[in-house]
Wavefront OBJ file of the C-alpha trace (Angstrom):
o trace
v 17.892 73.650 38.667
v 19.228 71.840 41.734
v 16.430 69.022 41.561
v 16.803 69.015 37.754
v 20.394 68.518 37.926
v 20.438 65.329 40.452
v 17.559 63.838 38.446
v 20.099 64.031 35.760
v 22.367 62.546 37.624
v 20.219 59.876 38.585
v 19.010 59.014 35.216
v 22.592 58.953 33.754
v 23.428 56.576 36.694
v 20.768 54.273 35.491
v 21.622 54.506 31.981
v 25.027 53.688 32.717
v 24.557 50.412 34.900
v 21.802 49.130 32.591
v 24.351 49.651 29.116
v 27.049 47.974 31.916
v 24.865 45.322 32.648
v 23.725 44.286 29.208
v 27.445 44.777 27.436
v 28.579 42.091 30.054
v 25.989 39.259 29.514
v 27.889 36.975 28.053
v 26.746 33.186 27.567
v 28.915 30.846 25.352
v 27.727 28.225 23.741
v 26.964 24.779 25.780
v 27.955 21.364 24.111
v 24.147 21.185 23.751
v 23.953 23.912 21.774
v 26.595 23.361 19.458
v 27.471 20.148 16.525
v 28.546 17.019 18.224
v 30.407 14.125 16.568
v 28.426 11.199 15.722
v 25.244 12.815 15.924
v 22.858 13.094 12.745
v 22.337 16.500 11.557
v 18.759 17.459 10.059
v 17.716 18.724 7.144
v 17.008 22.509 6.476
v 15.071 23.851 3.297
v 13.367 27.110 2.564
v 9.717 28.064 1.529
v 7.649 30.460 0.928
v 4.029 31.525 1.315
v 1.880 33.733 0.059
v -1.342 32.777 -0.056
v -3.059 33.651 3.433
v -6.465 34.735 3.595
v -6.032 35.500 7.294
v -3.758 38.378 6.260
v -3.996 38.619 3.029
v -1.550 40.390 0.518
v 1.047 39.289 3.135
v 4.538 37.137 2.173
v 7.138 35.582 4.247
v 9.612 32.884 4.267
v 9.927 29.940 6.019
v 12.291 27.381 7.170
v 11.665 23.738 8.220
v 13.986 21.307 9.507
v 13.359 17.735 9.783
v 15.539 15.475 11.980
v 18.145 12.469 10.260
v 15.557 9.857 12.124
v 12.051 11.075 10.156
v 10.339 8.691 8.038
v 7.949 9.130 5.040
v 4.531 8.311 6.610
v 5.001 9.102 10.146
v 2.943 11.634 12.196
v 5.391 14.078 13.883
v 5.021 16.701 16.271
v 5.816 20.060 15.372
v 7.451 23.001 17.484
v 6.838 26.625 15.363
v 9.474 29.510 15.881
v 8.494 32.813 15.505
v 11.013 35.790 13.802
v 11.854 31.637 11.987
v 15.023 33.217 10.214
v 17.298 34.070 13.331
v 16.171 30.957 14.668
v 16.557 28.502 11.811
v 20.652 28.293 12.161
v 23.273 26.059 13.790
v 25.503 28.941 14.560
v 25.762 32.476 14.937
v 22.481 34.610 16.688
v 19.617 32.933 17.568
v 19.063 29.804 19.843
v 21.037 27.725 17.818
v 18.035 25.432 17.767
v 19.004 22.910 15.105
v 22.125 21.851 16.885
v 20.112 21.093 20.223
v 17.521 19.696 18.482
v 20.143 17.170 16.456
v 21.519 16.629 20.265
v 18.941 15.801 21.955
v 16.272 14.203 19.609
v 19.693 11.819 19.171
v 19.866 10.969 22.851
v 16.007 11.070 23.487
v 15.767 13.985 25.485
v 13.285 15.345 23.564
v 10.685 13.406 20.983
v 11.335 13.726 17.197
v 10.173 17.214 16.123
v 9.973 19.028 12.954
v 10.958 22.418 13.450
v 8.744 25.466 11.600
v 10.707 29.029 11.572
v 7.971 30.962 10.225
v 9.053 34.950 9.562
v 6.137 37.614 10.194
v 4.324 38.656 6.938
v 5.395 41.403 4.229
v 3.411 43.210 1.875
v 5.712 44.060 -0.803
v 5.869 47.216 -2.524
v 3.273 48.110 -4.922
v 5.654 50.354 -7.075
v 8.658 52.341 -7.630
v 9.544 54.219 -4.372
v 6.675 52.541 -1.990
v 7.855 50.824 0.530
v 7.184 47.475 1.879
v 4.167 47.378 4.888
v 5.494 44.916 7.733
v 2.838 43.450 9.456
v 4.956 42.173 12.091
v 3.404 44.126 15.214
v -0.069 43.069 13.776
v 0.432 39.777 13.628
v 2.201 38.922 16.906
v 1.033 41.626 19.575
v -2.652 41.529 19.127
v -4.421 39.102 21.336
v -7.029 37.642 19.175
v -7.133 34.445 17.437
v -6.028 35.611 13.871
v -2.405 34.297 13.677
v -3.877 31.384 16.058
v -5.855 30.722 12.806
v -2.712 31.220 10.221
v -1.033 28.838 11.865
v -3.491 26.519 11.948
v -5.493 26.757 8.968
v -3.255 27.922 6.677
v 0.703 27.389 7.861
v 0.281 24.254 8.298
v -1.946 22.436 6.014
v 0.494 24.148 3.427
v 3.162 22.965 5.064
v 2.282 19.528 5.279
v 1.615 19.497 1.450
v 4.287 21.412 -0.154
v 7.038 18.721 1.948
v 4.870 15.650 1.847
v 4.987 15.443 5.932
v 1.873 14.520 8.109
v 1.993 16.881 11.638
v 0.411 15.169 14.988
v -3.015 15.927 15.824
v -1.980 14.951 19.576
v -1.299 18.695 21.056
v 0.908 17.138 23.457
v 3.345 16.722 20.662
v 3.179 20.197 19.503
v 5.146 23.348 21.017
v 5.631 27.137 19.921
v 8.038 29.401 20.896
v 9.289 33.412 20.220
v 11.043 36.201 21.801
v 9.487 39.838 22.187
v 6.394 40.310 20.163
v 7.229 36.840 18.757
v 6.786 35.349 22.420
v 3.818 37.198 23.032
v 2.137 35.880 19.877
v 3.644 32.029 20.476
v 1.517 32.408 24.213
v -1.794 33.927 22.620
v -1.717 31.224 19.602
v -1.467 28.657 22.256
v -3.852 30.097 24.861
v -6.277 30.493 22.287
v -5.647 26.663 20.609
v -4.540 24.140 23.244
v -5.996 21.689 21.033
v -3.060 22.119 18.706
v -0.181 23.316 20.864
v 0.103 22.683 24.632
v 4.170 23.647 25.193
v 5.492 27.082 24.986
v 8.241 29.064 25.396
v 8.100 32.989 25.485
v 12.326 34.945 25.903
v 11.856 38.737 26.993
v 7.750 38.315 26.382
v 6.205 41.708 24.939
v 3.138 41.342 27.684
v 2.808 44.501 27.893
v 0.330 47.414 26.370
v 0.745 47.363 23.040
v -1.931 45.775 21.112
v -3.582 44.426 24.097
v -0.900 42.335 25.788
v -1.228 43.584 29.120
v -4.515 42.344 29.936
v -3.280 38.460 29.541
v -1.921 38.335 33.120
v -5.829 39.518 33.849
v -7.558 36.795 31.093
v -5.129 34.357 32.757
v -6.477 34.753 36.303
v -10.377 35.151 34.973
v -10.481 31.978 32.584
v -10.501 28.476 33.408
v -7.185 26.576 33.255
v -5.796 25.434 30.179
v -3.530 22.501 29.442
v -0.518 24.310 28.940
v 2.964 23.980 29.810
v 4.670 27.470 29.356
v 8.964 28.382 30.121
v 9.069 32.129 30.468
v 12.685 33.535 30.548
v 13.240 37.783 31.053
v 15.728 39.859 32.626
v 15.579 42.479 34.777
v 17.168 45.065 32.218
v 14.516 44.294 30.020
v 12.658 47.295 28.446
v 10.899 49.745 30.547
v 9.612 52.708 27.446
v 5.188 53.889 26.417
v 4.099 50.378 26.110
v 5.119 49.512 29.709
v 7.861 47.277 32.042
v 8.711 44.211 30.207
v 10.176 42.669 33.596
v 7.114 43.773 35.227
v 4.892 42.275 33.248
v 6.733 38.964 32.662
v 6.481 38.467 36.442
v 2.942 39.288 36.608
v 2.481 36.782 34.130
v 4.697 34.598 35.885
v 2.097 34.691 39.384
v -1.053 34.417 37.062
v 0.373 30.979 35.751
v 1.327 29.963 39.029
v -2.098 31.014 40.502
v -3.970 29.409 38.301
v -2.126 26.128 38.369
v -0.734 25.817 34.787
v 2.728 23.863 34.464
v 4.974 26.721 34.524
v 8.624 27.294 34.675
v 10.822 30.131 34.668
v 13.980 31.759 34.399
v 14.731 35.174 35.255
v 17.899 36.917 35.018
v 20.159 40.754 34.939
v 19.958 40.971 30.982
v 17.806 43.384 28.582
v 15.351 42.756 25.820
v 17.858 40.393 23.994
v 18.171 36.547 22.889
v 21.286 36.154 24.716
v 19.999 34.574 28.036
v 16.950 32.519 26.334
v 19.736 31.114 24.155
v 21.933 29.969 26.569
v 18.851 27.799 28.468
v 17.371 26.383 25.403
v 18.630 23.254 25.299
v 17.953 23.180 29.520
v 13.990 24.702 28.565
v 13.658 21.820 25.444
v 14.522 19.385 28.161
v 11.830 20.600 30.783
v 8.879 21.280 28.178
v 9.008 17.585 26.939
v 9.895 15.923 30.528
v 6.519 14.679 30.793
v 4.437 12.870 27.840
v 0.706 14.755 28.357
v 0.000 18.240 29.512
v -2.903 18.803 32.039
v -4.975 21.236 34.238
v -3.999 20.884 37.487
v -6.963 22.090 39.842
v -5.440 21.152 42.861
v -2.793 23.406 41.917
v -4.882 26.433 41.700
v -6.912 28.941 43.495
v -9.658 29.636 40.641
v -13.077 30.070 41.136
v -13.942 27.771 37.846
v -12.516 24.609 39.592
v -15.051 24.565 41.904
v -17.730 24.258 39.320
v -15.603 21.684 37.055
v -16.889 17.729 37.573
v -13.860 15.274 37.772
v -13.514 13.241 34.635
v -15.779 15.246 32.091
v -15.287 17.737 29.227
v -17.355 20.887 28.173
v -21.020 20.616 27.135
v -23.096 23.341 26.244
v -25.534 24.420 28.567
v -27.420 27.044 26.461
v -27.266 28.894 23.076
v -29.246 30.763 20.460
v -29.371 33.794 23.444
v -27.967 36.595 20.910
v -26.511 38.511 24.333
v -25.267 36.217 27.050
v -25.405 39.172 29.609
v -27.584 38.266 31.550
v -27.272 34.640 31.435
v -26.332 32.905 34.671
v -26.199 29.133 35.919
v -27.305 27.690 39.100
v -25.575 24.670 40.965
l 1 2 3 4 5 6 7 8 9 10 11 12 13 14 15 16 17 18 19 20 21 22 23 24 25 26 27 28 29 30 31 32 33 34 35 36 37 38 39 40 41 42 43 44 45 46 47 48 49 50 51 52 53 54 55 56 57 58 59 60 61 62 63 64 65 66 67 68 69 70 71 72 73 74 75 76 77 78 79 80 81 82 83 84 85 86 87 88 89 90 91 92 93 94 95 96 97 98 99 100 101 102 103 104 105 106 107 108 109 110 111 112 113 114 115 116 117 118 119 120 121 122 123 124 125 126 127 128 129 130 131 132 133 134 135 136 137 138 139 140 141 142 143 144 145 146 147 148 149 150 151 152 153 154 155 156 157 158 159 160 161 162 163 164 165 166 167 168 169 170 171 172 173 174 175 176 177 178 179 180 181 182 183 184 185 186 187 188 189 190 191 192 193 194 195 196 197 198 199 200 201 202 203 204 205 206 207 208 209 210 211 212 213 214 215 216 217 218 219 220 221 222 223 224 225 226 227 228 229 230 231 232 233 234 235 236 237 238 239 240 241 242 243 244 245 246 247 248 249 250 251 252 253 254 255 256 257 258 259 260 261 262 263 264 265 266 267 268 269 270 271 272 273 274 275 276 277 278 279 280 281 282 283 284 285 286 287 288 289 290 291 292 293 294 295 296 297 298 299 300 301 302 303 304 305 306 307 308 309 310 311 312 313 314 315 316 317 318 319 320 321 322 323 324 325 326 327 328 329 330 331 332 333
């Protein structure tokens, strides 16, 4: 009873600074992040889409902003947001992102961007008291390529057509960002396409086991470096429940990146699994991801094996095929 009792103790002392700890984190709005005078505001209008075949029977709405200074038949990059609706605002929750992108697309700290707020998919209802499936945890945890190939196949190209705008094929125009599962999924959709989207940003990322997010830190360290530029924010209050350490696991993604050599940034703070602390840097993380015009691999940077079998100055070729198991296959210098 004794040890039960001080464990007690001990847990409600834990409980109590980590409640303590989140009810004070408190970040007001920067300039950046709110409407300036004499700045041109973009446009906002709402979609919707339900026609995927990569999840099919799935709905969801969508957002997209395009800045005061976009023309009719311009190329423009694109940065996608994740959970789009608590995004897609110039006040209230969310990062506020309109307002900093009106700021600093007006004073060139950042190129001209369209801005995608894509919500997870629905399945509605199928009758009087059903219930809607949300595919949410589906879509963004799992570390395949499916929503990887949403995005690109299908989000886009109907995108471009239903608002009569041409996106950049030039990656190092493109970024995608989310928070939680949302981060999680804006990493993997990345990681798996850096031939579309090369910048990232990933608030309180769900690395951790859920649908396979734990083994990215691992896939990280194993795979040759990609041409990726990734911000990761978390806080140390961040969740710690079945699916593992959120703070843990940001930080072991965190000294993958850096291992490996990607271009990698970070910011990590007291908070818990919340948008507050992402929200506040935004405009700061916007600033950092497009500070330099092309993303590379940097393999002086890092400590993989791969690099020493890379030649300077050429791209993939393939070596082999048509095996059926690639077990046993093996290369020689």
């Amino acid at each position: 009873m004794i040890l039960r009792g001080c464990l007690g103790c001990q847990l409600l002392t834990i409980l109590t600074a980590s409640l303590r700890a989140q009810s004070e984190e408190s970040y007001p709005p920067l300039p950046d992040s709110q409407q300036q005078p004499g700045v041109p505001g973009g446009e906002l209008s709402k979609g919707q889409f339900a026609a995927s075949k990569v999840f099919p029977g799935t709905v969801r709405d969508y957002w997209i902003y395009l800045p005061k200074q976009v023309e009719q038949g311009g190329e423009f990059g694109v940065m996608v947001f994740q959970d789009g609706g608590k995004y897609a605002k110039r006040d209230g929750g969310g990062f506020r992102a309109l307002n900093v992108f009106d700021n600093l697309i007006h004073r060139g700290e950042m190129p001209l961007t369209v801005g995608l707020f894509i919500q997870p998919g629905v399945v509605p209802a199928q009758g009087d008291g059903a219930q809607a499936r949300f595919n949410r945890s589906f879509e963004y945890d799992s570390v395949d390529d499916r929503y990887s190939k949403f995005l690109i196949d299908e989000m886009l190209p109907f995108v471009e057509a239903e608002h009569g705008i041409k996106f950049s094929k030039d990656p190092n125009r493109n970024a995608i960002c989310g928070s939680s599962s949302g981060g999680i999924a804006a990493f993997v959709a990345a990681w798996h396409r850096p031939d579309v989207f090369r910048r990232v940003f990933t608030t309180v990322g769900t690395y951790v086991s859920l649908r396979g997010g734990d083994t990215l830190a691992g896939l990280v360290r194993k795979t040759e470096p990609k041409p990726l530029r990734i911000f990761l924010q978390d806080g140390k209050n961040d969740l710690n429940i079945y699916g593992g350490d959120w703070w843990i696991a940001n930080q072991q993604m965190l000294r993958a990146l850096q291992w490996s050599g990607y271009e990698v940034n970070h910011a990590f703070a007291d908070g818990g699994h919340n948008g507050k602390h992402g929200a506040a840097i935004f405009p700061d993380v916007m600033r950092w991801l497009w500070e330099t015009d092309e993303v590379e691999t940097h393999p002086e940077n890092s400590q993989h094996e791969a690099n020493r079998f890379l030649v300077e100055g050429e791209g993939w070729e393939v070596v082999g095929e048509g095996y059926g198991w690639a077990e046993g296959v093996a290369s020689t210098a």
